[in-house]
N, C-alpha and C positions, 0 to 999 in steps of 0.2 A: 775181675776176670772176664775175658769176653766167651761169648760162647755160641759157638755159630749155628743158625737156625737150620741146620742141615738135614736133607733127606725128605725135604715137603713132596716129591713125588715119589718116591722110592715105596718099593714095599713095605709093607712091617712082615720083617720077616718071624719066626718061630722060634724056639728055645733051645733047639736040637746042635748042639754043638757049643752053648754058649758061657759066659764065666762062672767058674766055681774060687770064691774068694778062700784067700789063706791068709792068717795074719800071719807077719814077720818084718823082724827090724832088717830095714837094709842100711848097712855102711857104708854109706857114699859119703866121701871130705864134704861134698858141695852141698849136700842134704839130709839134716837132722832129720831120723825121726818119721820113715814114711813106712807103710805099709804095701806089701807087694801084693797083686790080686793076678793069680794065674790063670789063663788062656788056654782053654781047652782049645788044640786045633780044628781047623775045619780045613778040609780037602777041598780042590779048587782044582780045573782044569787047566791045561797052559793056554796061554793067549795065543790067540791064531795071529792078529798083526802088533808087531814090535815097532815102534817108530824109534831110531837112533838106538841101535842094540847094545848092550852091555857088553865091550869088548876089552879085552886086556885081562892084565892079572890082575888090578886092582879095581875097585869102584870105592868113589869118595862121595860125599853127600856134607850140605853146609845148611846148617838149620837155626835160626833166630826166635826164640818162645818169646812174642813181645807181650807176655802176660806176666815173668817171670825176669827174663831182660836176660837169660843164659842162653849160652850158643854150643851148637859143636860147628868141628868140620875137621875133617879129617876120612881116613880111611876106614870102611865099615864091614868089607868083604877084600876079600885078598888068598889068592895062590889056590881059587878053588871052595872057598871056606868064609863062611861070615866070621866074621873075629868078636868073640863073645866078650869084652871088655867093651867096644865099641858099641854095643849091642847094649848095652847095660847100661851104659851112658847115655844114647837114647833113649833108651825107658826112661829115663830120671827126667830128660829133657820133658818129653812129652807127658812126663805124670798129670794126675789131676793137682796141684798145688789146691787148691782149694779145701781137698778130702783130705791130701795127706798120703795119697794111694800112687802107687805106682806101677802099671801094668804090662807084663810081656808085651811088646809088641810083634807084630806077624813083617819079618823083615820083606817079606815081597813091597810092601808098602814103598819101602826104602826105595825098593831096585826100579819101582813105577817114577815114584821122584824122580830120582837118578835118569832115567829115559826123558823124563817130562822137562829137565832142566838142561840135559845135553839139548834135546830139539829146538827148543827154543830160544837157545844158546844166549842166556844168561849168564852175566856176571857177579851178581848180588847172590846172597842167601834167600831161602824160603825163611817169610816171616811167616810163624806157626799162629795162627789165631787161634785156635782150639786141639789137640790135641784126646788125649784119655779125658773119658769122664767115667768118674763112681754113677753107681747105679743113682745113690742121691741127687749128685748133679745132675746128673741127668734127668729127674725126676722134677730139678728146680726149673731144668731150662724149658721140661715141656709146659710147666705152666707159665712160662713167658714167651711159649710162640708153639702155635698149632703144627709146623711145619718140622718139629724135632719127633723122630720116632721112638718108639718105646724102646724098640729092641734094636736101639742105635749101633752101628759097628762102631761109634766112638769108645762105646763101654766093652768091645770084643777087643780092643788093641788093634784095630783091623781101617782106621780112619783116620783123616786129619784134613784140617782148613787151612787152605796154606795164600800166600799171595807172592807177587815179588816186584820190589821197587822198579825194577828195571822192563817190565814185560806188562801189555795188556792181560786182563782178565780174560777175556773172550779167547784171546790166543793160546792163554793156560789150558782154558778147558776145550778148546777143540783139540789142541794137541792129546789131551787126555784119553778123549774122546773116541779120538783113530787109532789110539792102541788098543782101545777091546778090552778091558783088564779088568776092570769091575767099579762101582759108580761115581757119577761123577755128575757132580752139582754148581749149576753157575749162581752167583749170589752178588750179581753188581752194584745191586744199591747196599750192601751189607760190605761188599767191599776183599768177597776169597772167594776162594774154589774150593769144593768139597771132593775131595779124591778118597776112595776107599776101595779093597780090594775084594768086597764082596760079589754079589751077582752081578753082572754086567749092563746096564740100566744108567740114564740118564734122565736128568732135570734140568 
């Protein structure tokens, strides 16, 4: 499993808002046997710049987990309304595979993608290098790099490491960057962008 050393300058943020786990079997065809960890919300302002805005009835989004080798793409929000089937299917995408866990995710996350991949008008999916991590993993990856914080938005549902065949790195994360939306981490000798929808902060 790779696990991206994300958030080396970001804050560590506090506890105030952050996961309260639940076990529970979820019934997905594509996956035996995972546990769901629920996501308390956390409120967030609206972003003051949008680069490439969200228009239409629909927003589609195409995700590649090359730790797991599953994909989606398809439609995620439509006529108004996130469509909670598609919603559920990327939690699964994005789970921790490692843990076993699988966590709400905070779809703004999505709709940042979704901006980040119109702008810089890709053809390819986002290949996901990191996704959800359990508290555990998380726990494993800060003792393999100083740079992972404790109270990572990986473990909030609130993150992701993403890259794409077809786009510089650098260009990922300045487009990121300009929209204002919450942090974002360049990681070029590692090889992703760290995008996450928390305080609005850069590395």
């Amino acid at each position: 499993m790779l696990l991206g050393d994300d958030e080396r300058a970001a804050p560590i943020m506090g506890r105030r808002g952050f996961l309260s786990f639940a076990a529970a079997a979820l019934s997905a065809a594509a996956v035996p046997s995972v546990v769901t960890a629920t996501v308390a919300p956390v409120v967030l302002g609206a972003s003051p710049v949008e680069a490439a805005p969200l228009v239409g009835s629909v927003r589609r989004i195409a995700l590649h987990n090359v730790n797991t080798r599953e994909s989606f793409e398809g439609v995620y929000w439509a006529d108004g309304n996130y469509k909670p089937d598609a919603l559920k299917k990327l939690d699964v995408l994005l789970r921790d595979h490692r843990a076993k866990q699988v966590c709400h995710y905070d779809p703004r996350l999505f709709d940042l993608l979704a901006r980040v991949h119109a702008t810089v008008d890709s053809d390819a999916p986002f290949e996901v290098i990191c996704g959800f991590r359990s508290r555990r993993t998380n726990a494993m990856a800060r003792r393999r790099s100083r740079g992972v914080a404790k109270e990572s938005y990986h473990t909030r549902g609130m993150a992701i490491d993403i890259r794409l065949p077809d786009a510089q790195l650098r260009g990922i994360s300045e487009v990121a960057k300009s929209m204002q939306v919450g942090g974002v981490g360049y990681y070029p000798r590692s090889g992703f962008v760290h995008l996450d929808v928390g305080p609005v902060r850069t590395w």
